[in-house]
N, C-alpha and C positions, 0 to 999 in steps of 0.2 A: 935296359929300360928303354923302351920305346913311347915318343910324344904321344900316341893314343892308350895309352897302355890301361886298363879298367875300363874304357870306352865301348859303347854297342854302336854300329853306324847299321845306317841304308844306303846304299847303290842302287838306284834304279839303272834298269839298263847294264845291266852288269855284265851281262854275256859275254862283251866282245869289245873292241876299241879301247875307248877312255875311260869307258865304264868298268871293263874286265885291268884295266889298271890302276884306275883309282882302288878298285875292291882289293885288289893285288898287294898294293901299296898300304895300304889300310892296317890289313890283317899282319902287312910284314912286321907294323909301327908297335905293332899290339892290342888292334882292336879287335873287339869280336863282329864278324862283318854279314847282313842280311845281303846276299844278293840277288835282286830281281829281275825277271828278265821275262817276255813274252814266248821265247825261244826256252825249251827248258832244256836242250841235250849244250847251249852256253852256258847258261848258270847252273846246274848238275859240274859241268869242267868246273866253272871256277873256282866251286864250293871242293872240287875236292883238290886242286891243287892247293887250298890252302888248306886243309886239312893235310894233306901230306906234305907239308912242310910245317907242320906243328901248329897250326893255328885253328882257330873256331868260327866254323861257317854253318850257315842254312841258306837253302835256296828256298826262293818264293817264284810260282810262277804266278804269269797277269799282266794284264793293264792298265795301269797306271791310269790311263785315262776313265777308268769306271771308280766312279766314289767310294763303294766300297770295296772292293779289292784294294785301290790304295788305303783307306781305313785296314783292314782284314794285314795290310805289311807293315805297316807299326804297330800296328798288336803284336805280330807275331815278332816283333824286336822284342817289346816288350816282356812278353810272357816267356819266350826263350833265351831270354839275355837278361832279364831285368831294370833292361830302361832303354833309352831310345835317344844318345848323348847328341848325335849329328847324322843329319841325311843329306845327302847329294844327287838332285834332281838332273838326274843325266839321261834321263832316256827321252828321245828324240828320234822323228825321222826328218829326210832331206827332200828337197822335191830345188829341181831347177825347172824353169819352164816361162815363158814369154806369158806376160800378163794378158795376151791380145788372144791369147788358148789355153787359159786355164781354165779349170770347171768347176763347176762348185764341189767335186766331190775332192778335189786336192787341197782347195781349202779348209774344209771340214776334219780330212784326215791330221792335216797339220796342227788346225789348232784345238785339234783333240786330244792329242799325244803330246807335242810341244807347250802350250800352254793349260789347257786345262791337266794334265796330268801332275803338270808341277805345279800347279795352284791344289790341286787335293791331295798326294800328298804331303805338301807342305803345311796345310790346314788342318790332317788329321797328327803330322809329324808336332806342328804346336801348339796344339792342344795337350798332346802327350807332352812336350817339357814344358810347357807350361806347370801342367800338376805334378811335374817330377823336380822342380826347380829351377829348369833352364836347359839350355843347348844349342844346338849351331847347324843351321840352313843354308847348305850351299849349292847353288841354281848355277845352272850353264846358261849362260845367251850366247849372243855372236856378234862380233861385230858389224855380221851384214845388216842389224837393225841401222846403222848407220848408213846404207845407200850404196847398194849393189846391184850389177847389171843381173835381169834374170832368177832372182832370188826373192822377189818384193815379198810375197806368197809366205815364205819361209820365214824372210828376215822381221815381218809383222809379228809371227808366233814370237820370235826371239827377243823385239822392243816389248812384249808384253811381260814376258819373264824381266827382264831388266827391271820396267816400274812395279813388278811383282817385289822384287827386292827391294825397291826403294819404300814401299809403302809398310811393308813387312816389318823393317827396319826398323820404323818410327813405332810401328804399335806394338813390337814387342819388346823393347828395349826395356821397358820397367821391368820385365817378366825376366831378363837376365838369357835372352833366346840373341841370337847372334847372327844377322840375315847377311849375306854378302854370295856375292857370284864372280863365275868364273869363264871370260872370254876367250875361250882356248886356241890355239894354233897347233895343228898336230896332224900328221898320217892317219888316217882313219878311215875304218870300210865305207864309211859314209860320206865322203868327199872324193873316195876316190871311185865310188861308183857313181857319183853326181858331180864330175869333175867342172869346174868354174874356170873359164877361160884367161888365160894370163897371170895364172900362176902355177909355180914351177913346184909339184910337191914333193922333189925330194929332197926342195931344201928347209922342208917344214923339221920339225920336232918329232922322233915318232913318242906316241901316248905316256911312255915309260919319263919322259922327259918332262911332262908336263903333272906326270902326280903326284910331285910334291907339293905344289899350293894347294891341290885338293886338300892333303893330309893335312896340311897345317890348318887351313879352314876349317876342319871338321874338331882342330883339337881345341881342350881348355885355355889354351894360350893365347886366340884371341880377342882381342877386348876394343875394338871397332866394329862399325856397322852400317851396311848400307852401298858396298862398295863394291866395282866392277874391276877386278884385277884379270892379268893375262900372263905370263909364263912364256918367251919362246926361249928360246937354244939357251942364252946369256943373259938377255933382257927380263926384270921386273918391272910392269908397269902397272897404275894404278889409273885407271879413266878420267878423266874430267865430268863432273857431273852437269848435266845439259841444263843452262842458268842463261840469263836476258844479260848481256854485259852491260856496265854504265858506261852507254852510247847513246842514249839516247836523245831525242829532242825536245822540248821542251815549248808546249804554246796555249796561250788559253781557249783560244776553239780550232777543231780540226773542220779544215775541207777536204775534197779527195784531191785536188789539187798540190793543199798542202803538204798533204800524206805522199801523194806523186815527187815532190820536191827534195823532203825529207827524205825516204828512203832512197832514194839517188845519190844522195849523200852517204849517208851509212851503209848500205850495201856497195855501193860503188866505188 
């Protein structure tokens, strides 16, 4: 018996890296697993390595970032699986690059694929458990939405999917839909072709390391919502969620002087 075991998932991105092991992992637990991919000779591999290890796959090709094509891959969960239990908004590209030469076109590309891709199909993925009863949305960010040299560009798509999840959270929770995301740390073709200064990746996780929070995320078992977990080698952690601490000061009119004073205090 496996934790996804009756379950249908999506993998976006599935071809290759965290995506080709999340889907990997998935299908090992017992789900039946839609892999999608832009690339179709990665997800054609995937779909048949799990097929030849006994499991049940389709490949989707596309991009995410087009409304319907991501609609057109939860249907095709649904019509081929009969139902649509968890999806994992993993497809992503990387871009490093000095804010003082980027172009508009790298921004575009980013929060085409990075954010709006995971915003539709997470929109058409809950709609569908919505009118099936329920299910479980798990989004990748990063934690360079936190403040990274040379990433701004990238790490903005990635703070977008974050309050993608927090907002998601709240409005589907009556509906029994289950938002939470996953800040991963892991070897992957996409870091190490956009390698990030001062850090050492081979002491990262490779992808196989990190697929089990996917799997658990995706299954019935969890019953939280709204949360930014990460996975390394040993470590389980769960984010802090970004809140005003009580520090504040306290006055009944402000000047900028005032404001000059105060913050000197709490920030200092």
């Amino acid at each position: 018996m496996g934790i996804l075991d009756d379950q249908s998932v999506v993998i976006t991105g599935g071809g290759q890296g965290l995506g080709r092991s999340y889907a990997l992992a998935a299908a090992a637990s017992g789900a039946a697993v839609v892999v999608n991919d832009v690339n179709p000779e990665g997800a054609q591999a995937v779909v048949s390595e799990i097929v030849d290890r006994g499991g049940r796959a389709v490949a989707h090709v596309g991009s995410v970032a087009d409304w319907d094509t991501a609609q057109a891959l939860v249907e095709l969960c649904v019509d081929e699986f009969g139902a649509v239990d968890a999806v994992v908004n993993n497809a992503a590209i990387m871009h490093m690059g000095n804010l003082l030469e980027d172009r508009e076109e790298d921004y575009r590309r980013l929060v085409e694929t990075n954010l709006l891709g995971t915003a539709f199909v997470g929109t058409h993925a809950a709609r569908a458990m919505v009118r099936l009863g329920g299910g479980r949305i798990v989004n990748v960010t990063s934690t360079a939405h936190l403040g990274r040299a040379r990433t701004s560009a990238y790490a903005a798509t990635k703070g977008g999917v974050s309050s993608l999840t927090y907002g998601w959270a709240v409005d589907l929770a009556k509906h029994g839909v289950y938002v939470n995301a996953i800040a991963p740390s892991a070897q992957t073709p996409m870091l190490t072709e956009n390698p990030i200064p001062g850090i050492d990746y081979t002491e990262l996780p490779v992808p196989d390391e990190v697929a089990p929070l996917a799997v658990y995320l995706m299954s019935d078992r969890v019953r939280f919502t709204g949360q930014v977990l990460r996975l390394e080698k040993h470590d389980l952690k769960v984010m802090n969620l970004a809140a005003f601490p009580d520090n504040g000061v306290t006055r009944e009119t402000w000047s900028p002087e005032d404001i000059d004073r105060a913050l000197n205090e709490i920030v200092n």
